[in-house]
C-alpha positions as CSV (number, residue, x, y, z in Angstrom):
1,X,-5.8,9.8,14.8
2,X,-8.8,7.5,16.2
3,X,-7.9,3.8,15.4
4,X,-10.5,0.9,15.9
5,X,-9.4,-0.2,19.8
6,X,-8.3,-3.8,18.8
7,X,-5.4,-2.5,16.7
8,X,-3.6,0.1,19.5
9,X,-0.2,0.0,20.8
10,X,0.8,-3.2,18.4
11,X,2.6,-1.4,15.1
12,X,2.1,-4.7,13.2
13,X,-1.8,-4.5,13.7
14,X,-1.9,-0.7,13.3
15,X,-0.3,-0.9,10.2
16,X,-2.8,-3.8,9.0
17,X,-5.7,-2.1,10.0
18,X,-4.7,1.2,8.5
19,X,-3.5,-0.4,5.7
20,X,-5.6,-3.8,4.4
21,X,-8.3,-4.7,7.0
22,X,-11.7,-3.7,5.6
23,X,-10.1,-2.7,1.5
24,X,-12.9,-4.8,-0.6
25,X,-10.3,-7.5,-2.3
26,X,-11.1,-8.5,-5.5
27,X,-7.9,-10.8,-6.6
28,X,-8.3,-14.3,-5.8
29,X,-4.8,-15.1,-4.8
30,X,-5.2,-12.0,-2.2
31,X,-8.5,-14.0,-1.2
32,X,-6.5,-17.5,-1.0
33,X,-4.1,-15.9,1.2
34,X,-6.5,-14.6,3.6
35,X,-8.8,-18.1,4.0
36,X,-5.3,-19.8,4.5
37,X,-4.3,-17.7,7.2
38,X,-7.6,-17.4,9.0
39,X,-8.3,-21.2,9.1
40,X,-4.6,-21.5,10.6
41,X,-6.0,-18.8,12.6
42,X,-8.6,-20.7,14.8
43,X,-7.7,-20.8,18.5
44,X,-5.2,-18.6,18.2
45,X,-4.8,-15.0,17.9
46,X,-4.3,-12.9,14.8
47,X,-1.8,-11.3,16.0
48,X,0.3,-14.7,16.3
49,X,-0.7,-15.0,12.3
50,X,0.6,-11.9,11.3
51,X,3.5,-12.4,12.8
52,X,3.8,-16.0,10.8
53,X,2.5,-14.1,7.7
54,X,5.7,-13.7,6.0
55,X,6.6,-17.3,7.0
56,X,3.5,-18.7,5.3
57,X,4.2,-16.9,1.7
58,X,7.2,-18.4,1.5
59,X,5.9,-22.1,2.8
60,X,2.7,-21.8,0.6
61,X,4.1,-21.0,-2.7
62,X,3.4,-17.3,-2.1
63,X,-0.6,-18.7,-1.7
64,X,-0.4,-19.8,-5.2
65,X,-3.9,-22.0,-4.8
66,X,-2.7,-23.7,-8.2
67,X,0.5,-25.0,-6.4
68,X,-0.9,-25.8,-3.2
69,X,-3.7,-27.9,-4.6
70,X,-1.1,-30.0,-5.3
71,X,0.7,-30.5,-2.8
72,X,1.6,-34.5,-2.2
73,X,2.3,-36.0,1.5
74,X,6.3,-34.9,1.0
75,X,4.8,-31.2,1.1
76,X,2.9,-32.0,3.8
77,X,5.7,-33.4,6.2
78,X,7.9,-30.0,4.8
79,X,5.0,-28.1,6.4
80,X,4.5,-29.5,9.5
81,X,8.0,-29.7,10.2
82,X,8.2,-25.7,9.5
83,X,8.4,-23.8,13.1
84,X,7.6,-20.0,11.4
85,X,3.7,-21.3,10.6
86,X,1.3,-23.4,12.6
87,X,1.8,-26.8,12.2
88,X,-1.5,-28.5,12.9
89,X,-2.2,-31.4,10.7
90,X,-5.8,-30.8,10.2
91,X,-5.7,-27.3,9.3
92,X,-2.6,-28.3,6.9
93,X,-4.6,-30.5,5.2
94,X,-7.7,-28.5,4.8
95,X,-5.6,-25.7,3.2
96,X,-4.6,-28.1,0.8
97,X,-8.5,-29.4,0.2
98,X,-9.8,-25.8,0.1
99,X,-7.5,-24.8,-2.1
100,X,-8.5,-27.5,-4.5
101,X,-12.0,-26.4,-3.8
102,X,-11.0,-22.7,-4.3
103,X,-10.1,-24.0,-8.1
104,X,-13.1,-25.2,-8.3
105,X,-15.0,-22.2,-7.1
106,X,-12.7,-20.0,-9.8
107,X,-14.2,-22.2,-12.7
108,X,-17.6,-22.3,-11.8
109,X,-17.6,-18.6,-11.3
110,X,-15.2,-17.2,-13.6
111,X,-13.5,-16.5,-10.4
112,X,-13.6,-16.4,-6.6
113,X,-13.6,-13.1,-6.3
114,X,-17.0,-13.1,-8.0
115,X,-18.6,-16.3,-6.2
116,X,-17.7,-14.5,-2.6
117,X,-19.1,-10.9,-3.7
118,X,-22.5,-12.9,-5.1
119,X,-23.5,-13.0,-1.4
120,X,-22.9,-9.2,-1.0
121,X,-25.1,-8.2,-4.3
122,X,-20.9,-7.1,-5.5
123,X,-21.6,-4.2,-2.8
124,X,-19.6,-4.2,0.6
125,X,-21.7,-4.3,4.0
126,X,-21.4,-1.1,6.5
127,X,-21.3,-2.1,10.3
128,X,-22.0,1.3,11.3
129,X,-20.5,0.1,14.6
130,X,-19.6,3.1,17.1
131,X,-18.4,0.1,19.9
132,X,-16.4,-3.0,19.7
133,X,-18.5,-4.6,21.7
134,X,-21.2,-3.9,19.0
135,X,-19.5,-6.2,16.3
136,X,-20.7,-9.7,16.2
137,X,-18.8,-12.6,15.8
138,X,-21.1,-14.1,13.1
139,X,-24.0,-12.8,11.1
140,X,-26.6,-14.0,8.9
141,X,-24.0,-12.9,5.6
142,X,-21.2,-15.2,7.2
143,X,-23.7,-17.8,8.0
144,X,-24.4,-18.4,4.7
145,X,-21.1,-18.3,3.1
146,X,-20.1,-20.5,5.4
147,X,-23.0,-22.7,5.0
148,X,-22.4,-22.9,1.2
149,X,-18.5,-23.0,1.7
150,X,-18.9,-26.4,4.2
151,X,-21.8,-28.0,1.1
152,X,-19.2,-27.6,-1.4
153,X,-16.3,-29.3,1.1
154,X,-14.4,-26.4,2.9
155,X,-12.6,-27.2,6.1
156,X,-12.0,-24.6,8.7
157,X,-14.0,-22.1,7.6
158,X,-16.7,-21.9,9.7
159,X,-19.3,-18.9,10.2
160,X,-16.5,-17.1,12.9
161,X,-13.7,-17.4,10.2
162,X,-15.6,-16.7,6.9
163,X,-17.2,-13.4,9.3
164,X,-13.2,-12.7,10.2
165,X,-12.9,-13.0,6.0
166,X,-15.4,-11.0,5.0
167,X,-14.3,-8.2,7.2
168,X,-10.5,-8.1,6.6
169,X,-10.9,-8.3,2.4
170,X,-14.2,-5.2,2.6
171,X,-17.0,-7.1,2.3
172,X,-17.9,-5.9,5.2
173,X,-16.8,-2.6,6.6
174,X,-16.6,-3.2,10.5
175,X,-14.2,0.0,11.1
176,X,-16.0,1.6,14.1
177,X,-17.7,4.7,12.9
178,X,-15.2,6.8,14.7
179,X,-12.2,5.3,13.2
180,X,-10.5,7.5,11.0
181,X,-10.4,3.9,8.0
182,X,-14.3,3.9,8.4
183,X,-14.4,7.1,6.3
184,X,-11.7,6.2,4.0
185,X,-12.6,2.7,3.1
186,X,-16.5,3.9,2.8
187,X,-14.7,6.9,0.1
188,X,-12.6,3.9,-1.7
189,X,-16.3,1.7,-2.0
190,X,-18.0,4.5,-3.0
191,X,-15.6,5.5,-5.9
192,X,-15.6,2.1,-6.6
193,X,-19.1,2.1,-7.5
């Protein structure tokens, strides 16, 4: 079975890619999770995340944005003191502020599923890649997000991240075209439609 190369030889990132990365998300604590791990994500590698994944349900309320939006400076020492996530101040602190602004997001759209799918016309993006070294880092779609994320106050979510996001919850579809998930997640969109 062809994989996507970034993914072979680890059996935690196999079973992500074959399992979640690129599945168009449409629940918002799902999406939650993801910009909360991502941001934590930057300078590191995802590999170190998913390994803390577990660690980070159980420190964030399992991503419950409703919870984490208010979490007071007592939470905030509890976190940083917490050895199975990252404990960086600043990206602590902005997954507190984004999740307030996540809140946000949900009433103004109904939800945040809906405000992030707005940029895609509610219809994932196909990469069409055949090499890794095809796949940008950013793009003109992650630009923007990004762009409207940072106007409405979102902290560590920059065009790399929000590009990172709208690959791993099918937004985008960045499997390589050889990969056997490129066909299966282009059959789940396609039913979807």
């Amino acid at each position: 079975m062809k994989r996507c190369e970034w993914c072979t030889g680890l059996p935690l990132y196999m079973e992500y890619h074959d399992t979640e990365w690129g599945v168009p998300v449409y629940d918002d604590r799902k999406h939650f999770e993801f910009l909360v791990l991502e941001s934590a994500q930057a300078g590191l590698s995802w590999l170190t995340i998913l390994k803390k994944r577990e660690n980070y349900r159980k420190a964030y309320d399992g991503f419950n944005p409703e919870k984490v939006a208010k979490y007071g400076q007592a939470k905030k020492q509890k976190l940083l003191s917490d050895a199975g996530i990252v404990r960086n101040r600043l990206k602590i602190e902005a997954s507190i502020n984004n999740a307030r602004l996540f809140l946000e997001v949900q009433k103004e759209f109904g939800s945040f599923s809906a405000y992030l799918w707005s940029f895609v016309g509610k219809k994932p993006v196909c990469g069409n890649w055949k090499t890794l070294a095809e796949i940008p880092a950013t793009t003109e779609l992650s630009d923007r997000v990004a762009k409207d994320m940072k106007k409405r106050g979102f902290r560590f979510l920059g065009s790399t991240i929000m590009y990172a996001h709208l690959q791993a919850t099918g937004l985008v579809n960045d499997h390589l075209t050889s990969c056997f998930r490129f066909r299966e997640v282009k059959k789940l969109i396609t039913q979807q439609e």
